[in-house]
C-alpha distance (Angstrom), angle and dihedral (degrees) to the residues before:
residue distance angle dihedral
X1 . . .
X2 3.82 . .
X3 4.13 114.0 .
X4 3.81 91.4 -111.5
X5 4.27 92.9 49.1
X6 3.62 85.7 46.0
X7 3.87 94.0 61.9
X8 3.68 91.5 37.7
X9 3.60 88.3 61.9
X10 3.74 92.1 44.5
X11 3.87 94.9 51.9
X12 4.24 86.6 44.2
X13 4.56 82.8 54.0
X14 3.84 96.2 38.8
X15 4.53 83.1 50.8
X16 3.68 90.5 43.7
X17 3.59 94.8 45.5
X18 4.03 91.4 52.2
X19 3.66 93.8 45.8
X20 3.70 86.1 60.9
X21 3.26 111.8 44.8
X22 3.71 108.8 13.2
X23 4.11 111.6 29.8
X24 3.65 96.6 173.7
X25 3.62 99.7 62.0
X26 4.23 86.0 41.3
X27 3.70 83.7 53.7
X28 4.10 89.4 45.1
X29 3.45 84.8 48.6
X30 3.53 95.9 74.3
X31 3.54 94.0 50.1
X32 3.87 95.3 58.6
X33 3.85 128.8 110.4
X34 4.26 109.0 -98.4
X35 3.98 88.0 -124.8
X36 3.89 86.1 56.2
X37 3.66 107.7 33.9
X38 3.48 105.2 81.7
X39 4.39 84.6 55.4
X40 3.59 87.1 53.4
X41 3.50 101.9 54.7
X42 3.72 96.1 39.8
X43 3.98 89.2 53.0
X44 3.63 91.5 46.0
X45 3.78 94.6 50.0
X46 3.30 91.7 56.1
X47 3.62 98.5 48.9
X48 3.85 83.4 50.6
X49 4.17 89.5 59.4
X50 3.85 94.5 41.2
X51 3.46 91.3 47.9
X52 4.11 92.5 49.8
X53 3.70 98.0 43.0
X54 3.98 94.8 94.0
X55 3.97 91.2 54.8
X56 3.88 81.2 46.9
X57 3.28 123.5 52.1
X58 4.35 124.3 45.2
X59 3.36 107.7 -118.5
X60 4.09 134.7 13.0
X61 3.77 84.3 -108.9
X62 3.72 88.8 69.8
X63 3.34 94.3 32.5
X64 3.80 92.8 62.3
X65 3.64 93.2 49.5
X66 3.33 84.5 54.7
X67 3.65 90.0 57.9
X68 3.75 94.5 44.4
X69 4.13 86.4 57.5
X70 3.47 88.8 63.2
X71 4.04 99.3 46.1
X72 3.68 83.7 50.9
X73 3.87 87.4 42.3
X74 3.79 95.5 55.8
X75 3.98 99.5 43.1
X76 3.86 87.5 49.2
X77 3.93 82.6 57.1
X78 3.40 96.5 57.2
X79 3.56 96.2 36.2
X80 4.34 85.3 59.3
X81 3.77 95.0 -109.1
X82 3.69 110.0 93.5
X83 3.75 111.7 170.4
X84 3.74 118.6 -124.5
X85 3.76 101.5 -72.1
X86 3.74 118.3 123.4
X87 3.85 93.2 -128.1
X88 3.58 101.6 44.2
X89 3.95 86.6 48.1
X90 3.75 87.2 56.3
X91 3.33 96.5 39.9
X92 4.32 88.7 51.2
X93 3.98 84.5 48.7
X94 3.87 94.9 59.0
X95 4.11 96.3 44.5
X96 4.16 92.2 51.3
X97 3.93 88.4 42.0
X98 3.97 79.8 71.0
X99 4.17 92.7 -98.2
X100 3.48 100.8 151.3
X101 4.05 109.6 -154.1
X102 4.34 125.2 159.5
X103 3.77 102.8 -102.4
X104 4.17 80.2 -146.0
X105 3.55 101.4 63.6
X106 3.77 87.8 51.4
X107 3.99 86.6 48.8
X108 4.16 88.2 41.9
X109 3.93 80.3 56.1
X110 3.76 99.7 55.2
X111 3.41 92.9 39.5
X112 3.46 101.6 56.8
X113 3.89 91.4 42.3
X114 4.45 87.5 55.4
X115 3.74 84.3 43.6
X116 4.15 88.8 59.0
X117 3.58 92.8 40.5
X118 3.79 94.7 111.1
X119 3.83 99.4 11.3
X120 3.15 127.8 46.8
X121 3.57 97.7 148.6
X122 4.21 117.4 112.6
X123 3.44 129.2 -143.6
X124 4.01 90.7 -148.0
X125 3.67 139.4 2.7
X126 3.37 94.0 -106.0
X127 3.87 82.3 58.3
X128 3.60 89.2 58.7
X129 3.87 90.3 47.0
X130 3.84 84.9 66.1
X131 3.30 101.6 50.4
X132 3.88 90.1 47.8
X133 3.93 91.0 45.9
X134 4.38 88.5 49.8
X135 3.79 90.2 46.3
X136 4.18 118.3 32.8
X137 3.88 96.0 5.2
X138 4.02 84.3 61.3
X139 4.12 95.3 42.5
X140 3.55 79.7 55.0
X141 3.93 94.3 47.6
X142 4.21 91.1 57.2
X143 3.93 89.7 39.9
X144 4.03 82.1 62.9
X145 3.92 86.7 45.1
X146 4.01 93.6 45.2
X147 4.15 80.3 53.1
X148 3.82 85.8 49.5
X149 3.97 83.4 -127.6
X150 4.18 111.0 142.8
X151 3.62 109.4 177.4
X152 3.88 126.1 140.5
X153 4.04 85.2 -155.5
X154 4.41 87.9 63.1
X155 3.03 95.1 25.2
X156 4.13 80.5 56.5
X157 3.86 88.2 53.6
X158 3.47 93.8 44.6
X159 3.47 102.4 60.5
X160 3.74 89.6 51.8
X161 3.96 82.4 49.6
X162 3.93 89.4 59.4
X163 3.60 100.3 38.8
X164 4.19 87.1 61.8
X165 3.54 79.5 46.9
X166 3.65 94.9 60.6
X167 3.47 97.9 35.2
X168 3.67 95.1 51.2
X169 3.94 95.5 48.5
X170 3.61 95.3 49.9
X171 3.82 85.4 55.7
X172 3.63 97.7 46.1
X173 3.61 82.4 50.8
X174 3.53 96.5 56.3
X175 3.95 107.2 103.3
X176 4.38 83.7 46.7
X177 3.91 85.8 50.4
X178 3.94 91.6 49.0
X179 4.17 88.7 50.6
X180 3.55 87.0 58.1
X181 3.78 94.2 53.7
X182 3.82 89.2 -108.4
X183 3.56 125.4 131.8
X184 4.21 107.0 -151.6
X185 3.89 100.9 -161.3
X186 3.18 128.6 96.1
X187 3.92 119.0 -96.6
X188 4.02 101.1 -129.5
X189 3.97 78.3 51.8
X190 3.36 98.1 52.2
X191 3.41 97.2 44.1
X192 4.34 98.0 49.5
X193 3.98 79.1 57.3
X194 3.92 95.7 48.1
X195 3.72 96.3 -124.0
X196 3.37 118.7 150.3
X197 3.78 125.6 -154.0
X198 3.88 99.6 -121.7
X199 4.05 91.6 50.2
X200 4.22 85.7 53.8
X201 3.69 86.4 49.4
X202 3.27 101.4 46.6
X203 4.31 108.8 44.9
X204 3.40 137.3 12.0
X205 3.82 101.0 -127.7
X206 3.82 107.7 64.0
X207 3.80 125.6 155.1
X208 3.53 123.0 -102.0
X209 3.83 95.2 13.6
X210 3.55 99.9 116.1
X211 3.87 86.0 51.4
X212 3.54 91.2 55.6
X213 4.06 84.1 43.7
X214 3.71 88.2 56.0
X215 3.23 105.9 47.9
X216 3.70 98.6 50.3
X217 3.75 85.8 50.4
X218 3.30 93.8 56.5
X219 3.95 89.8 56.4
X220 3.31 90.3 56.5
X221 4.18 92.3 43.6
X222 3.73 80.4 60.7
X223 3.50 96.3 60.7
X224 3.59 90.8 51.2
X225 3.72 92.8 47.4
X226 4.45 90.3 45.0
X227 4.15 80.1 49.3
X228 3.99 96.9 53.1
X229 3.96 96.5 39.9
X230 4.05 89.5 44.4
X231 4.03 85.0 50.0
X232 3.98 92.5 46.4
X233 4.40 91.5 44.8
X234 4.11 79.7 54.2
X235 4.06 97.1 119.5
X236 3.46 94.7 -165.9
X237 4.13 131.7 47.0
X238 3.83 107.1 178.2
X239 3.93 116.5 144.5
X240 3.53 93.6 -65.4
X241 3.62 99.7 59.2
X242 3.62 85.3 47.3
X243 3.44 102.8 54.0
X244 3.86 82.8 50.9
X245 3.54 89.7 76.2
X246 3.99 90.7 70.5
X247 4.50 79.0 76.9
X248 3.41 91.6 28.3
X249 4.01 84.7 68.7
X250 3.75 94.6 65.4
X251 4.24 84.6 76.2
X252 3.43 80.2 69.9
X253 4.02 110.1 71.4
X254 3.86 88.6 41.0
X255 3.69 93.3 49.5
X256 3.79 92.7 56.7
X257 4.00 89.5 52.5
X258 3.64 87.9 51.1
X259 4.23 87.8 56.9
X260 3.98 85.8 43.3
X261 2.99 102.8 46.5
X262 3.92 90.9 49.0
X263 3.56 88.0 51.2
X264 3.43 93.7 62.7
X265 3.98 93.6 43.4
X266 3.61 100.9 -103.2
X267 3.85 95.8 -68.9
X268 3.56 103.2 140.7
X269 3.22 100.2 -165.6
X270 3.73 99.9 65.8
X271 4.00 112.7 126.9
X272 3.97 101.5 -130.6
X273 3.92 82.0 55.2
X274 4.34 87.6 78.3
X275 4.08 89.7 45.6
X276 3.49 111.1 112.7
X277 3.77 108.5 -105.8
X278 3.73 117.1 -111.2
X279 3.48 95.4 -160.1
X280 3.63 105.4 60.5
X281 3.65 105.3 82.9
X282 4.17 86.7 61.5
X283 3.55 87.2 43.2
X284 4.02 98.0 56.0
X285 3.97 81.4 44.8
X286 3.90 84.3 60.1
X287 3.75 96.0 49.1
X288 3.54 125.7 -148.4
């Protein structure tokens, strides 16, 4: 297979592979610059694989080696020799098209993802915070880098960007985290709302949940709301600011859980909650 067919095929996977498992950033996809698209998708496939290794491997054994193919993956990428894996090969393709991204925060990424493999339970929300900020606050860090956009003031608003992001996904996640035997929220919250991890385990309708629901919600509603005014206070919008809005859009999908999830009182656990929502392509088209 010729060099160009062989990324073809890798940017067709990495698509494929977000339309799957993670159909906001497919929809966000479209909305991205041409120069940084092919970054995107490459760094949002293999967030998508990280993130499914646990639900796809036996043991953590495996599931670390797993995780160790990937570190090895990545610095072969930006050494010029990725080995024949559809994301790597992408990822290879954007770095020698003159994409300059910090082999670290991919590393950062991976390691925080083998670090959760078999805990991803927090003992506070600021706990949580870190994990978010390590994981989607640093996607969001080398989607500014893929735009060629280095500013401490974005990447100020991005962090607060991913850190709704990680918030929000480990409550939309909630009812997969309770199949698993894992309880999500963080501990101190838990506890200020008296729920105990055996009653979350055990039924759907425990007291003081939905408190708990709310008020980590509403931690990661201030993000969102830190992200908009920090946007607004920008005193300059040239080109660059604009282009910003391409990672600026990932607010978006986590903002429109937030609203759900409100409508439905903060229970987290209510079916409609895991439907696809039918409103976020028009949304993105709004902007943030």
């Amino acid at each position: 297979m010729s060099a160009l067919k062989s990324v073809e095929s890798a940017r067709l996977y990495c698509k494929d592979l977000l339309r799957k498992y993670d159909y906001p950033s497919f929809l966000l996809s479209t909305f991205q610059p041409q120069r940084s698209l092919d970054s995107f998708l490459a760094l949002r496939a293999l967030n998508v694989d990280l993130a499914l290794i646990p639900d796809n491997v036996s043991n953590t054994t495996v599931g670390k080696m797993r995780y160790q193919f990937w570190t090895e993956s990545v610095d072969k990428a930006f050494r010029g020799v990725p080995p024949a894996q559809p994301v790597a090969i992408l990822l290879n393709h954007v770095l020698e098209s003159g994409v300059q991204l910090t082999k670290p925060y991919v590393l950062r990424l991976i390691a925080e993802r083998e670090r959760r493999i078999d805990n991803m339970t927090f003992p506070s929300l600021s706990g949580l915070e870190s994990y978010a900020e390590k994981t989607y606050s640093t996607l969001l860090y080398l989607h500014l880098e893929s735009l060629d956009i280095r500013r401490p003031d974005i990447d100020d608003i991005a962090q607060h960007i991913g850190l709704a992001m990680g918030i929000t996904s480990t409550l939309r996640g909630f009812p997969y985290f309770i199949s698993k035997k894992i309880v999500p929220l963080p501990t101190d919250i838990c506890t200020a709302h008296n729920l105990r991890q055996q009653d979350l385990l055990r039924t759907r309708d425990v007291d003081g949940l939905q408190d708990a629901m709310f008020e980590v919600a509403t931690r990661a509603n201030d993000h969102l709301i830190s992200a908009k005014v920090k946007i607004r206070d920008l005193k300059e919008r040239p080109e660059v600011v604009k282009d910003a809005n391409a990672v600026f859009l990932n607010a978006v999908p986590a903002k429109l859980f937030l609203e759900r999830l409100e409508s439905y009182n903060f229970d987290a656990t209510e079916p409609k909650l895991m439907k696809k929502e039918w409103k976020l392509p028009y949304r993105l088209w709004r902007g943030f």
